[in-house]
C-alpha positions in Angstrom: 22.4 -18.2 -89.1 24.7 -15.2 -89.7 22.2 -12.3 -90.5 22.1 -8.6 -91.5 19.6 -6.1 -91.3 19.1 -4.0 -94.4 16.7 -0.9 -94.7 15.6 0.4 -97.9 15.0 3.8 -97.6 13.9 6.1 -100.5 12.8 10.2 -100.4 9.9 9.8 -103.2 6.6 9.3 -101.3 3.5 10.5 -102.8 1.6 10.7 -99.2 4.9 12.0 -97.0 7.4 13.4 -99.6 11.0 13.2 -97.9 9.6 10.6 -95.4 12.6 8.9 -94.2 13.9 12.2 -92.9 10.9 13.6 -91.2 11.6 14.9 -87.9 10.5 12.8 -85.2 11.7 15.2 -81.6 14.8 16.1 -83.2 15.8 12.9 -85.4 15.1 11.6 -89.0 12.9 8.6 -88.7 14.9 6.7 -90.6 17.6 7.3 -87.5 14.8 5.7 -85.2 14.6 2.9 -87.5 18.2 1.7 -87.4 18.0 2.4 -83.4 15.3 -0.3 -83.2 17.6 -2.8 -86.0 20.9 -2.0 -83.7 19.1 -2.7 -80.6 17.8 -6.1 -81.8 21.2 -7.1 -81.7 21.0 -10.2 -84.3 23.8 -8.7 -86.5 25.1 -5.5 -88.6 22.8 -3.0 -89.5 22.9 -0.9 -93.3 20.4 1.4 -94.7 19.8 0.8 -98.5 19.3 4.7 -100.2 18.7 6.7 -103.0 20.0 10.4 -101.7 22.7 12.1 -100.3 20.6 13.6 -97.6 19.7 10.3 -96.0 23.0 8.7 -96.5 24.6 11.7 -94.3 22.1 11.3 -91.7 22.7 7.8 -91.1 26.0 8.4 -91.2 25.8 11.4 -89.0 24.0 8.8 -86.3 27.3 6.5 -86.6 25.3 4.1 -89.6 26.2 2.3 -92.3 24.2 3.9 -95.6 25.0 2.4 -99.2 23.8 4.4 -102.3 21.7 2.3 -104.9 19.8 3.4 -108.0 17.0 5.6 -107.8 15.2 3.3 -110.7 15.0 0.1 -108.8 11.4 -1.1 -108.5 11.1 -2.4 -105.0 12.9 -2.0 -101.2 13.2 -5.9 -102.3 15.3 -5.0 -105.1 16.9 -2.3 -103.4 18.3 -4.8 -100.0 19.7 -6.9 -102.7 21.7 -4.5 -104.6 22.9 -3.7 -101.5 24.3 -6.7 -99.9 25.8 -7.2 -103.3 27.7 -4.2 -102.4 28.3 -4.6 -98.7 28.4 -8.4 -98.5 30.3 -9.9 -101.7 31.8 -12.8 -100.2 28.3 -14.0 -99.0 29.2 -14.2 -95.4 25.9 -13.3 -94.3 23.5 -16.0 -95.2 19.9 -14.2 -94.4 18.7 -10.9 -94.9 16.3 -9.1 -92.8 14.1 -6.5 -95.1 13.5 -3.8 -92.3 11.0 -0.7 -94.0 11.9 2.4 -93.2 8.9 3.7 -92.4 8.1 1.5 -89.2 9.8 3.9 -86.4 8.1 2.2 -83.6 9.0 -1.5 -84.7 10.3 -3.2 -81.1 13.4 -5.2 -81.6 12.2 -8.2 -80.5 10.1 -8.4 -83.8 13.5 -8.5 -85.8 14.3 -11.6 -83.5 11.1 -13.2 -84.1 11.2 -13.2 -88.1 14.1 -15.3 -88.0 12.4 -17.8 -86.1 10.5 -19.5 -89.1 14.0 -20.5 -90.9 14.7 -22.8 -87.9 12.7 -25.0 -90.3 15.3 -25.7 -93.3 12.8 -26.0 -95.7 11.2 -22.3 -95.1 12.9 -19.5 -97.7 11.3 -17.0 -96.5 10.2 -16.0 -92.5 7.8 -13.2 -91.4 5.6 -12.0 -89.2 1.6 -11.9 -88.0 -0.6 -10.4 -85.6 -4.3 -11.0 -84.9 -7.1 -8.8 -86.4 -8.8 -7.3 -83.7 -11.5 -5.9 -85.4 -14.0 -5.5 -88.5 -12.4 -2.3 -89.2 -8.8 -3.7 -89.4 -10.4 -7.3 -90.8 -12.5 -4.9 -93.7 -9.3 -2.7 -94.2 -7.5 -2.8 -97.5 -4.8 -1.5 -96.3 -4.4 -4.1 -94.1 -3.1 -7.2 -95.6 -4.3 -10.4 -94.3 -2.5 -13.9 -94.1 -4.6 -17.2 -94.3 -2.6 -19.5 -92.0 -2.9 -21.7 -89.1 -1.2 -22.4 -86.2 -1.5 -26.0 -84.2 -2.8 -25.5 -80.6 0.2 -23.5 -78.4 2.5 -23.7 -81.8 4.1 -20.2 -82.8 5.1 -21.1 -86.3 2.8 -22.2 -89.3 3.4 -22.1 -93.0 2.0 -19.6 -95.1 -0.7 -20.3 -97.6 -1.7 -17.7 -99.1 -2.1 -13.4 -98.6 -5.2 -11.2 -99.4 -6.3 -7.7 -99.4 -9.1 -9.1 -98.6 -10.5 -10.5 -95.2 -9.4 -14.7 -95.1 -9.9 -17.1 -94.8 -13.9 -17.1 -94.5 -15.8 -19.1 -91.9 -15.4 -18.7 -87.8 -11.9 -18.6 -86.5 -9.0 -15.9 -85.5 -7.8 -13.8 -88.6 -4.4 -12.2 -89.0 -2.8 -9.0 -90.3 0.4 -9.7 -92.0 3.7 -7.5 -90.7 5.5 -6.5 -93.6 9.1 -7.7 -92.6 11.4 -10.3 -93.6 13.5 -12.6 -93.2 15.1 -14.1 -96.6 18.1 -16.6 -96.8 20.5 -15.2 -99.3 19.7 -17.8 -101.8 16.1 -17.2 -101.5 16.4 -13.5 -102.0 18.4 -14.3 -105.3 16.2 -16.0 -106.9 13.3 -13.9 -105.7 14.1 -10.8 -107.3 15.3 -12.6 -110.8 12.0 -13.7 -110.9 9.5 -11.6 -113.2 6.3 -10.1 -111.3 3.7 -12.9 -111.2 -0.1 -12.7 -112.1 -1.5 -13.3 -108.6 0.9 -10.4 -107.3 0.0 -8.4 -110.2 -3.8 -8.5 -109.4 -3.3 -8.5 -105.2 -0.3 -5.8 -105.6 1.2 -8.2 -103.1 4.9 -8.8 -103.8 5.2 -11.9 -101.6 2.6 -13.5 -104.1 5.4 -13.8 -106.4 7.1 -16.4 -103.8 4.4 -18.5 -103.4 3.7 -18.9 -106.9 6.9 -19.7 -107.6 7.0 -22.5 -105.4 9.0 -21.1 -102.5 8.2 -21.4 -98.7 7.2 -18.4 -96.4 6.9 -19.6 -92.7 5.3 -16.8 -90.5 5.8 -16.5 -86.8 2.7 -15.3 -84.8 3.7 -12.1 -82.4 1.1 -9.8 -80.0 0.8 -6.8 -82.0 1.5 -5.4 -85.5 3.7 -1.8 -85.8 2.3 0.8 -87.2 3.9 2.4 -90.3 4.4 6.4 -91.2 2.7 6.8 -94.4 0.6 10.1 -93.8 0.8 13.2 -92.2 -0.9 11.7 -89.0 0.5 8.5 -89.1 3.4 10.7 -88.1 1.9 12.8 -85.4 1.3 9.6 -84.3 5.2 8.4 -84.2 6.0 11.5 -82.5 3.3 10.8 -79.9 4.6 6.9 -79.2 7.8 8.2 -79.2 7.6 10.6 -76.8 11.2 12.2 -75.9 13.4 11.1 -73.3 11.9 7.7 -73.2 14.2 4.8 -73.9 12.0 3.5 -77.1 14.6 0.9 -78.3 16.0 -1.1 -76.0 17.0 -4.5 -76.4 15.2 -6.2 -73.2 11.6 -5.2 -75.2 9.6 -7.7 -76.2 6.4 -7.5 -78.6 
């Protein structure tokens, strides 16, 4: 595999207007992203925006930022425009879909999604992390995979993903990480494709996938980031990253 990271990045936000660029001690979080993406080490590194103000940041932190339109309808989109731009000649063969808003993401996590396409026939790899309790399992917000992992296996494929708690009946449940691995081909075809029914009803984009036949493999990992989509879900990030402490570096592990 030959990979590249790509980072959508947008300013609208209805909960945290201007959120790539709030200040985390001294930083946009956007620059914190790419830190974690650069310190995975799995391949180059480009942040997919929509302004001039996040485009000089990255740049400003030694990045790679590539402008794309404003009208685009998902970060899925987005990536894809992107390595259209960046990558023409197809020499990277899968695309890691790194949110922007995930500050705290370890880099091992980004070496773990790409562990699913050791299996030739998975398009898609991501990521999940056990529910540890009714709150998370109950939690809308918290989207849930239904899969199932062979005793001391990492890997399983995925069947299906719910806002709602799956599957029912005793047994561990898990809280699906919203980053991806796509090989070039699959991420073609994945955004020609219209939005499907189930991922109309679920607002799940990865529904569209499965209904279309495709494969997403997960990889099972400790703990699930936390994402920056409120006012305190930053005070958090600038609590976890506390300043002076080396957050990124490439030895972590999840």
């Amino acid at each position: 595999m030959n990979p590249i990271i790509l980072i959508p990045a947008r300013m609208a936000s209805t909960r945290l207007p201007g959120k790539p660029m709030a200040d985390i001690h001294g930083r946009p979080m956007i620059v914190h992203v790419l830190e974690a993406a650069r310190a995975a080490g799995i391949g180059p590194v480009a942040v997919a925006c929509d302004s001039p103000e996040i485009e000089a940041a990255i740049s400003a932190a030694g990045g790679t930022a590539v402008m794309v339109a404003e009208d685009l309808p998902s970060g899925t989109d987005r990536i894809e425009r992107a390595l259209a731009i960046l990558d023409p000649g197809g020499a990277h063969d899968v695309v890691v879909n790194l949110q922007g808003d995930l500050p705290a993401i370890l880099p091992a996590l980004l070496r773990s999604v790409l562990s699913p396409l050791s299996d030739p026939a998975v398009d898609i790899g991501t990521l999940v992390a056990p529910v540890v309790s009714a709150e998370e399992a109950a939690a809308p917000s918290v989207v849930k995979c239904a899969c199932a992992f062979p005793p001391g296996a990492t890997l399983a494929p995925a069947l299906y993903f719910s806002r709602q708690c799956i599957p029912s009946g005793e047994g561990p449940l898990w809280h699906h990480i919203g980053l991806y691995a796509f090989r070039r081909a699959a991420l073609a075809r994945f955004v020609a494709l219209p939005a499907s029914p189930l991922e109309t009803r679920e607002k799940l984009e990865q529904l569209r996938a499965l209904e279309a036949g495709m494969r997403i493999g997960v990889a099972r990992v400790d703990h699930a980031p936390f994402g920056v989509d409120t006012p305190a879900d930053l005070a958090r990030a600038r609590a976890v990253l506390h300043p002076g402490l080396p957050a990124h570096r490439p030895d972590q592990t999840s």
